[in-house]
C-alpha positions as CSV (number, residue, x, y, z in Angstrom):
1,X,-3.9,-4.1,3.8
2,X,-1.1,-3.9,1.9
3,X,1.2,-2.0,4.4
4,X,-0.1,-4.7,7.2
5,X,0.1,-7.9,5.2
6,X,3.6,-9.6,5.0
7,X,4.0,-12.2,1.6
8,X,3.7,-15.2,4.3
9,X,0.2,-13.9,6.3
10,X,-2.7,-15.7,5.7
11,X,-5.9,-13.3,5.8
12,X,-9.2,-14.8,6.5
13,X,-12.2,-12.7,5.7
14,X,-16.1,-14.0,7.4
15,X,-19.1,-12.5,7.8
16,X,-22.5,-12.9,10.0
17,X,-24.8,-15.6,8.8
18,X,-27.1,-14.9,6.0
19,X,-31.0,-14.4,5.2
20,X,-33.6,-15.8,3.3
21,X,-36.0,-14.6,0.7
22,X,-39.6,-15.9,2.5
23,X,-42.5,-16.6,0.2
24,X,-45.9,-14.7,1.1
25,X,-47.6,-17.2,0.8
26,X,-46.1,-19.9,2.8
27,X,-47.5,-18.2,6.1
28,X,-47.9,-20.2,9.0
29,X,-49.9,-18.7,11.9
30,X,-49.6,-18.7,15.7
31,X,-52.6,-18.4,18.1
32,X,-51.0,-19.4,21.4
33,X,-51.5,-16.4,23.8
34,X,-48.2,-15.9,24.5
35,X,-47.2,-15.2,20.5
36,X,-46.6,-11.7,21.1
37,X,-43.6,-12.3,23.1
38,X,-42.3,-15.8,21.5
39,X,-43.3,-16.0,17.6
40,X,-40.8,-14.9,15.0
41,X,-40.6,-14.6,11.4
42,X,-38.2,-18.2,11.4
43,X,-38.7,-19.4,14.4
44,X,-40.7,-19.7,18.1
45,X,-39.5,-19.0,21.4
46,X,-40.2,-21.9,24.0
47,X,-43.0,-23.0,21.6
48,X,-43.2,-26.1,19.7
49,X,-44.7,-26.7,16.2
50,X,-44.8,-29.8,13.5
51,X,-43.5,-27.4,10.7
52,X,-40.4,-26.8,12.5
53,X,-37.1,-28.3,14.5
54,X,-37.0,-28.2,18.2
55,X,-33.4,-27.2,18.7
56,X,-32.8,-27.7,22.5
57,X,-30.0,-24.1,22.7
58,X,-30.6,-21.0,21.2
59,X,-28.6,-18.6,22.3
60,X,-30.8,-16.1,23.7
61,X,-30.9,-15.2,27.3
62,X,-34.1,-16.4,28.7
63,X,-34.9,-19.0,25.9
64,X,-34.3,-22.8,27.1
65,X,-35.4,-23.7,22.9
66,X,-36.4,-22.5,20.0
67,X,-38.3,-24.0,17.0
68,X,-36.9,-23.3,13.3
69,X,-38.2,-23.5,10.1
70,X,-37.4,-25.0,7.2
71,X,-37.3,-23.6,3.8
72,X,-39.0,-20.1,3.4
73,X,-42.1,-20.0,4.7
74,X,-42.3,-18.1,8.1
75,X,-44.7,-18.1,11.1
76,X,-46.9,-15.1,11.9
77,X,-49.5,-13.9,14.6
78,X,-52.3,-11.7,14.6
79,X,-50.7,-8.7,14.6
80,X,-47.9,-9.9,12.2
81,X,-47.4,-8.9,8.5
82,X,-44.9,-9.8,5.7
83,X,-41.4,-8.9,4.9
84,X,-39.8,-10.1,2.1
85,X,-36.4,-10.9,4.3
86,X,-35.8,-12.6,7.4
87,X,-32.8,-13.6,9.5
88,X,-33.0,-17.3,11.3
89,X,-34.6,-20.7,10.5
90,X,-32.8,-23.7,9.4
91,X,-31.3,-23.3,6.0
92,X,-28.1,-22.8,4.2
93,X,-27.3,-19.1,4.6
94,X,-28.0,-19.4,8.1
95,X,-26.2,-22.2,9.3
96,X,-23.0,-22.0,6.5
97,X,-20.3,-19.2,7.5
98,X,-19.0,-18.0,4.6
99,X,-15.1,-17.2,4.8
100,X,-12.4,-16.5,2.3
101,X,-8.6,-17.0,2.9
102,X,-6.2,-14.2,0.8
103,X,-2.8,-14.8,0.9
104,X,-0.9,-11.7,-0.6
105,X,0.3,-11.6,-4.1
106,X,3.6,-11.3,-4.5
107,X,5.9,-10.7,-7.7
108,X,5.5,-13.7,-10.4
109,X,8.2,-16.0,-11.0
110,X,10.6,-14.6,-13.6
111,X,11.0,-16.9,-16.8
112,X,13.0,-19.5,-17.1
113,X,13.9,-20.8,-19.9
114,X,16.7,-24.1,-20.7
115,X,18.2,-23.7,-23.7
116,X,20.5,-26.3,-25.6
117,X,22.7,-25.7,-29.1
118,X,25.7,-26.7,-30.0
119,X,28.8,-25.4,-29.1
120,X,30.6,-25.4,-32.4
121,X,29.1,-26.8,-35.8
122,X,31.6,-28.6,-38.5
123,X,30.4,-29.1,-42.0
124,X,31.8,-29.4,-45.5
125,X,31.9,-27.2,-48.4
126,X,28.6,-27.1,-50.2
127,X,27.2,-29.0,-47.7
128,X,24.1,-29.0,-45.2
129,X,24.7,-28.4,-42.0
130,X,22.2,-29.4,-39.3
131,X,21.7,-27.1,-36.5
132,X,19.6,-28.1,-33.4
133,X,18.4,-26.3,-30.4
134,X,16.6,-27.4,-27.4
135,X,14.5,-24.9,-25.3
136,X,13.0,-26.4,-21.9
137,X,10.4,-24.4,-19.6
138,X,11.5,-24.7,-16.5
139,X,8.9,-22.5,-15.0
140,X,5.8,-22.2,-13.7
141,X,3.8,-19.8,-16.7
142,X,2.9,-21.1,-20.0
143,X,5.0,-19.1,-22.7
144,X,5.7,-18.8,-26.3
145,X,8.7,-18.8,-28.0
146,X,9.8,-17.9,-31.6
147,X,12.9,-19.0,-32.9
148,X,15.1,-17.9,-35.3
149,X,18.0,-20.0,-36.8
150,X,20.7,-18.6,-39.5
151,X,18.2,-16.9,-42.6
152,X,15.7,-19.9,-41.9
153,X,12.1,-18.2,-41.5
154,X,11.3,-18.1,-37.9
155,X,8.9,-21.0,-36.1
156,X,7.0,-20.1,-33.2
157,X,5.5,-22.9,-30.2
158,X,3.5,-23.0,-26.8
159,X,5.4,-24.6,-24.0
160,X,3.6,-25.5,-21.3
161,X,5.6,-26.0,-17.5
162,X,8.1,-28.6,-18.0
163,X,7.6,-28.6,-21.9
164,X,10.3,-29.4,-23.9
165,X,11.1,-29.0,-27.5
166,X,14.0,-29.2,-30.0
167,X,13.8,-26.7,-33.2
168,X,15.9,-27.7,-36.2
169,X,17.3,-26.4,-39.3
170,X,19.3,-27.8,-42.4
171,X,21.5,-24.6,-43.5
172,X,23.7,-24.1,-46.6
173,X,27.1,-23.9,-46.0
174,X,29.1,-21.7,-47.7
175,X,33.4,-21.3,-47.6
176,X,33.3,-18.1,-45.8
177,X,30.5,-18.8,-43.4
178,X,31.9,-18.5,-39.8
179,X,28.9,-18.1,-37.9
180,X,25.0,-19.2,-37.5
181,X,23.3,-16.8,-35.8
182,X,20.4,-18.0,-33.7
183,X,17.7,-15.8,-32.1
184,X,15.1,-17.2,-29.3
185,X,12.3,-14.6,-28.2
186,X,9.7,-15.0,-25.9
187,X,6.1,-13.0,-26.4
188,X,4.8,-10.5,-23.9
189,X,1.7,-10.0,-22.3
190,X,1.3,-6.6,-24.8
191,X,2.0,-9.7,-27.7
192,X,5.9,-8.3,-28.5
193,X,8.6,-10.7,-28.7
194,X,11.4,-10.1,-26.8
195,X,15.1,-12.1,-26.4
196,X,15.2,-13.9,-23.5
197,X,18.4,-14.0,-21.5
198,X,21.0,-16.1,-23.3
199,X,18.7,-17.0,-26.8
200,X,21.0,-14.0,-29.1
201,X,24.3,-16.6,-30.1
202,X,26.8,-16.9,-32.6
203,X,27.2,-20.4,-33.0
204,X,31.0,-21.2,-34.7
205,X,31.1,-23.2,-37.8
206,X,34.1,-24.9,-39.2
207,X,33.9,-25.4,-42.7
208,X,36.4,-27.6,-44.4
209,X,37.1,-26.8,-48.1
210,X,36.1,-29.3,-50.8
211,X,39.5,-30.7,-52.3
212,X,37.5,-31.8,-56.0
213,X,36.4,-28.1,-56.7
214,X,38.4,-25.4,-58.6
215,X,38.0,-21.8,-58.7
216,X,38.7,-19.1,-61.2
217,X,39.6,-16.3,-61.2
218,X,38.2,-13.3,-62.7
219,X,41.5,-11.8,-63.7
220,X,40.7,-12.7,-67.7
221,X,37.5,-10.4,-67.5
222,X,39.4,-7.4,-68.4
223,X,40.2,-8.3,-72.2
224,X,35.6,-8.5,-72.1
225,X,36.4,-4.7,-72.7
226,X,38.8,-4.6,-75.6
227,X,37.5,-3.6,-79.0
């Protein structure tokens, strides 16, 4: 199957008709003289009888009509006995086909995920600066992330197909902070996170030094060890 079926075949897979379970005691007997030849567990050859349906075709070569029963009781003649299965008679397994169509599984769609930050951050001395990022599920599977922004603790979500949802985090901003680093990871079917394509950035930051603070230095700390 797998060497004969291309990813855009449609298989269909049938089977015969089925067979019903017949109830011992629902025995219906046949004394014409001719039962021998024409009476069947579900149904009579050129006979009629009021338990069944005359059905004008059958089929058989020979046979202008047959009579069917309904439900599972089953007709018998004198030198007839009980079987727990038939074939015949009008009812579901006999007159429903069953039939499955397989189309052939190919590899899953590979994960795709939109993800938004800023290019550069700017911030002042001291200050917080507020650092957004967007992540959009653009496919088909339901997947979860966990994002990481700067030394913030990590926040994981669900996003469904089409889900969309911004993550956000106020940082500290120190003098010589360049960067923020920001880390998105998606879980695996084992339940590891792994980076995704694109979610391990640096994101710049321009930090512009506060004019009302003053520094000193530490050069006076060396008279701390004279006697």
């Amino acid at each position: 199957m797998k060497r004969l079926v291309a990813p855009d075949d449609v298989v269909v897979i049938t089977s015969d008709h089925g067979f019903v379970e017949l109830v011992d005691q629902d025995s219906i007997p046949v004394d014409a003289p001719e039962a021998e030849d024409r009476v069947f567990y579900r149904y009579l050859c050129d006979l009629e009888h009021p338990a069944g349906i005359v059905m004008p075709y059958s089929g058989k070569k020979g046979v202008s009509s047959v009579t069917a029963l309904i439900g599972r009781a089953w007709f018998t003649r004198q030198k007839g006995r009980y079987t727990r299965y038939a074939h015949g008679g009008a009812s579901l397994p006999e007159m429903v086909v069953a039939g499955v169509v397989l189309h052939k599984l190919v590899a899953p769609e590979d994960l795709r995920l939109d993800i938004s930050a800023p290019e550069r951050l700017r911030s002042l001395e001291d200050e917080d600066v507020e650092v957004p990022v967007t992540i959009k599920n653009a496919g088909t599977s339901l997947v979860t992330v966990r994002v990481t922004i700067g030394k913030a603790p990590s926040k994981t979500a669900e996003l469904g197909r089409g889900a969309e949802r911004t993550f956000t985090e106020r940082l500290k901003v120190e003098l010589d902070l360049k960067f923020v680093p920001m880390i998105i990871e998606v879980r695996g079917a084992d339940g590891r996170y792994a980076v995704v394509k694109g979610g391990s950035r640096q994101l710049p930051l321009t930090v512009q030094e506060r004019a009302d603070k003053v520094e000193f230095s530490k050069a006076l700390d060396v008279f701390d060890t004279l006697a």
